[in-house]
C-alpha positions as CSV (number, residue, x, y, z in Angstrom):
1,X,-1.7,46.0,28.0
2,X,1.0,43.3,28.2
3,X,2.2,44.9,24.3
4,X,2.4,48.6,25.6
5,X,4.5,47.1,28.2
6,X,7.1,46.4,25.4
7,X,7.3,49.9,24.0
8,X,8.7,52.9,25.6
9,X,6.3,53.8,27.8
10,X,5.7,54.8,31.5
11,X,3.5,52.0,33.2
12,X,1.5,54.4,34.5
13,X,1.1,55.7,31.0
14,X,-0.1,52.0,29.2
15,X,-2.0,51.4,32.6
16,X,-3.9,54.8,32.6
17,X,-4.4,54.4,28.6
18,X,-5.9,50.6,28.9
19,X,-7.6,51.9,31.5
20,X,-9.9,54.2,29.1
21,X,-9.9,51.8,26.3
22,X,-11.3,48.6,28.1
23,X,-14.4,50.8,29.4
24,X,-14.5,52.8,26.4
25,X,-15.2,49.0,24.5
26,X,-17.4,48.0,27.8
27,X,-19.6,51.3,26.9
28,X,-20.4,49.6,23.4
29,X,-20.4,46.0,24.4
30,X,-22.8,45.8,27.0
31,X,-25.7,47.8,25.4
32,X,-26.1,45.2,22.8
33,X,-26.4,42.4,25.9
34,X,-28.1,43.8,29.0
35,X,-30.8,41.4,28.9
36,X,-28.5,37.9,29.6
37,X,-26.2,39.4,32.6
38,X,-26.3,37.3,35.9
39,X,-27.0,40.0,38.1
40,X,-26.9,37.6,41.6
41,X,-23.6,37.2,40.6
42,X,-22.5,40.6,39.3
43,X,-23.3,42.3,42.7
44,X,-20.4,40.2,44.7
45,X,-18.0,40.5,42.2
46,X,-18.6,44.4,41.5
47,X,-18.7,45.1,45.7
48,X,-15.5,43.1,46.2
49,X,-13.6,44.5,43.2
50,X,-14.2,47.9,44.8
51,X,-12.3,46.7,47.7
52,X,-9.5,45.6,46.1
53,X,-9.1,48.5,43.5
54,X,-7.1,50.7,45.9
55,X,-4.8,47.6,46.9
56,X,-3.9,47.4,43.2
57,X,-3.3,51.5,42.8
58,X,-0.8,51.2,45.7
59,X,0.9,48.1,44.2
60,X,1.3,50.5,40.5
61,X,2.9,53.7,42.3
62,X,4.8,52.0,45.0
63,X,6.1,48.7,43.7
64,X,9.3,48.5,40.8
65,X,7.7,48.9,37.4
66,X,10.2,45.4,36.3
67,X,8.5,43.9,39.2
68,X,5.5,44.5,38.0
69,X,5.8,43.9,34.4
70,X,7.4,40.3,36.0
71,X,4.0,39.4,38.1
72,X,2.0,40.5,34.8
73,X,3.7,37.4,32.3
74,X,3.6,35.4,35.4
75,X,-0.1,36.0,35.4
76,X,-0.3,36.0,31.8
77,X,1.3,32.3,31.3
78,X,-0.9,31.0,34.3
79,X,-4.2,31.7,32.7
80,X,-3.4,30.9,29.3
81,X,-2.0,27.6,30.9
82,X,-5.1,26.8,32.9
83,X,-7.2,28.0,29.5
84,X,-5.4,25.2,27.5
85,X,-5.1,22.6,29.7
86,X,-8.5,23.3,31.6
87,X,-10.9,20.2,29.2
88,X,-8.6,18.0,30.4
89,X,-9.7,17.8,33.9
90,X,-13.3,17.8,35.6
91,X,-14.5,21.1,37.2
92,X,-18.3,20.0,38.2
93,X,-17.0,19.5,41.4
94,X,-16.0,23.2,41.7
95,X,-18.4,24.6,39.6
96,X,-20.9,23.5,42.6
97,X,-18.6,24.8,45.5
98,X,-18.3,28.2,43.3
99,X,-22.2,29.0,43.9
100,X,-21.5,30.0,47.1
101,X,-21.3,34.5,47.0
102,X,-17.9,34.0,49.3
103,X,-16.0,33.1,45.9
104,X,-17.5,35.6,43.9
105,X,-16.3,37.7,46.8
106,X,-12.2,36.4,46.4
107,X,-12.6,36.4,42.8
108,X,-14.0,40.1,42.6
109,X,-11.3,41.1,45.1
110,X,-8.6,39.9,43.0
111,X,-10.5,41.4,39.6
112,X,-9.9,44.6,41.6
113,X,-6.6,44.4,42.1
114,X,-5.2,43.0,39.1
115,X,-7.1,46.0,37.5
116,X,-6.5,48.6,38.5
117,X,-2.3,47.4,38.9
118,X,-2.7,46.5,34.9
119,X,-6.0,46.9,33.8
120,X,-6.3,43.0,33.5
121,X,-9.6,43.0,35.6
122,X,-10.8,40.1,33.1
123,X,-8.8,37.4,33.8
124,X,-10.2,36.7,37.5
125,X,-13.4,37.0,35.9
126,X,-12.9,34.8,33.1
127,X,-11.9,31.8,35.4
128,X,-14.5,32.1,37.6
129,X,-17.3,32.7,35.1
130,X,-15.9,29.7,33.2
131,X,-15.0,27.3,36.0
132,X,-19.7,28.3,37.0
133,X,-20.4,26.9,33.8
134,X,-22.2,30.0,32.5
135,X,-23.6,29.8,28.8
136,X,-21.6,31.7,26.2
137,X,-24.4,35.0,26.2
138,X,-24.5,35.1,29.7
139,X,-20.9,35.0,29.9
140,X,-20.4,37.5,27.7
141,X,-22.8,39.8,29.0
142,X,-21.9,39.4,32.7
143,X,-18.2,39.9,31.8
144,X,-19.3,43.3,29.9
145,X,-21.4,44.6,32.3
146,X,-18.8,43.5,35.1
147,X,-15.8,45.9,32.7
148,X,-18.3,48.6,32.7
149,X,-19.0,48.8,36.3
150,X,-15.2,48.2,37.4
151,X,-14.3,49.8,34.2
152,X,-15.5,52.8,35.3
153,X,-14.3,52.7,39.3
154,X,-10.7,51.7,37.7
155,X,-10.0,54.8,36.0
156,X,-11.5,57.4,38.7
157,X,-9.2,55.2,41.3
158,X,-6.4,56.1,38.6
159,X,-7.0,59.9,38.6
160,X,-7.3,60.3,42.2
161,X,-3.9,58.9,42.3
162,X,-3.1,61.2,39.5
163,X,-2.4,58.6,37.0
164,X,-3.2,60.7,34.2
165,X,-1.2,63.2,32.4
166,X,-1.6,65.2,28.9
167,X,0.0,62.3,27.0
168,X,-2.8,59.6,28.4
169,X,-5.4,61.4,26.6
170,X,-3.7,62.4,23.2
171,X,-3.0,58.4,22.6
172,X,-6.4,58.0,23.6
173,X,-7.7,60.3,20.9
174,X,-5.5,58.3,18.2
175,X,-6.3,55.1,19.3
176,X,-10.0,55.7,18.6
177,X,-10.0,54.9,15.1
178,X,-7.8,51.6,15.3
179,X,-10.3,51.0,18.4
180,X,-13.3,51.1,16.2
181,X,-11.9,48.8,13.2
182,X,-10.5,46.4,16.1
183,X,-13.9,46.1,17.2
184,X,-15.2,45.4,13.4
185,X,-12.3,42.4,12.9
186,X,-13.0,40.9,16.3
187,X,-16.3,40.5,15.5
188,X,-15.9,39.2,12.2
189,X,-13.4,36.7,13.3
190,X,-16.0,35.6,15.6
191,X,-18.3,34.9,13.0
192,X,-15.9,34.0,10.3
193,X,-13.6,31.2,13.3
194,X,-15.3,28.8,15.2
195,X,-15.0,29.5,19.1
196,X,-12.7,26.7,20.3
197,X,-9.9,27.2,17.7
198,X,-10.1,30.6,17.9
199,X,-9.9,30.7,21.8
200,X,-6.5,28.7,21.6
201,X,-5.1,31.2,19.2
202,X,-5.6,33.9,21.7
203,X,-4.5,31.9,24.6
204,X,-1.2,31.1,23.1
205,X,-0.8,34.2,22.3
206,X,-1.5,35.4,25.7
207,X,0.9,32.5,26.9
208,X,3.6,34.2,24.3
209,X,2.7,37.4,26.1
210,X,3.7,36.4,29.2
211,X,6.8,34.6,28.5
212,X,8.3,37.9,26.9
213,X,6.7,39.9,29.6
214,X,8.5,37.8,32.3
215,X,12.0,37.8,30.4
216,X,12.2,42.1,29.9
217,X,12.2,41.9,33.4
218,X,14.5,40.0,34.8
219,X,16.8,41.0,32.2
């Protein structure tokens, strides 16, 4: 999402085009992973996130597209800050306060809005999944089943609010084929990097992301 951003396209365009993407990888993703997801915590996160998924629509269509592109490098630096500096401090403070279903709640909420504004329904996630101390495979498989599920509500929220056009779907179509070998090298960079340096790769890159993001639109 935030590298469509940079070419010429609508936002409505890159939004309604991620939009397919991420559930189109969810789809494959969670079949091989059912058996790990945290269901007590999916169901907050999944009800809340369906609450917030209109708030986020209305942000897309009524709200300045260099505003928005402005809030997503903001968000973008934020998260890759609190992804680099977060072994540094101690969270088993708040990873018992976060048991409680009224955070899944706010973090679902947020998930909702931040995807279906820029289909960047994962970061909210990510934090709060992270901050609970979940293992890796049920991490993993929570997160997938979670981008199926809101996945899925995202992009029918986007074509009620007639998001989608002719041109959505023909870049969908081509993008299948880089899709499927992106899907190949990600996993065997998993395999091939160990997690931790690979994780900082992404999350300065993300914090790259952001910066740029945050500069095209103020200038």
């Amino acid at each position: 999402m935030p590298l469509l951003t940079l070419l010429p396209l609508h936002l409505h365009t890159s939004v309604s085009l991620m939009g397919f993407v991420g559930l189109t990888v969810a789809i494959f993703a969670v079949t091989t992973g059912w058996r790990n997801i945290h269901r007590k915590a999916l169901v907050p996160l999944v009800l809340a996130a369906l609450a917030g998924i209109p708030v986020g629509l209305i942000m897309v269509t009524y709200v300045p597209t260099n505003v928005m592109t402005g809030s997503l490098g903001v968000a973008l630096f934020a998260y890759a800050i609190y992804s680099l500096t977060r072994p540094f401090y101690v969270i088993t403070d708040a990873r018992d306060r976060l048991h409680h279903p009224f955070w899944g709640v706010l973090f679902g909420f947020v998930s909702g809005v931040f995807g279906s504004a820029y289909n960047f329904n994962g970061i909210p996630v990510a934090v709060y999944g992270s901050i609970r101390g979940w293992q890796p495979k049920i991490f993993r498989s929570t997160m997938q089943a979670y981008f199926l599920i809101s996945g899925t509500l995202i992009v029918i929220g986007q074509g009620i609010s007639r998001m989608w056009n002719f041109n959505v779907f023909t870049l969908y179509l081509f993008s299948l084929p880089s899709m499927a070998a992106a899907i190949l090298v990600g996993t065997l960079l998993h395999r091939k990097i160990p997690t931790d340096k690979f994780q900082r790769y992404i999350f300065f890159l993300v914090m790259t992301l952001g910066v740029v993001l945050f500069a095209k639109s103020i200038l």
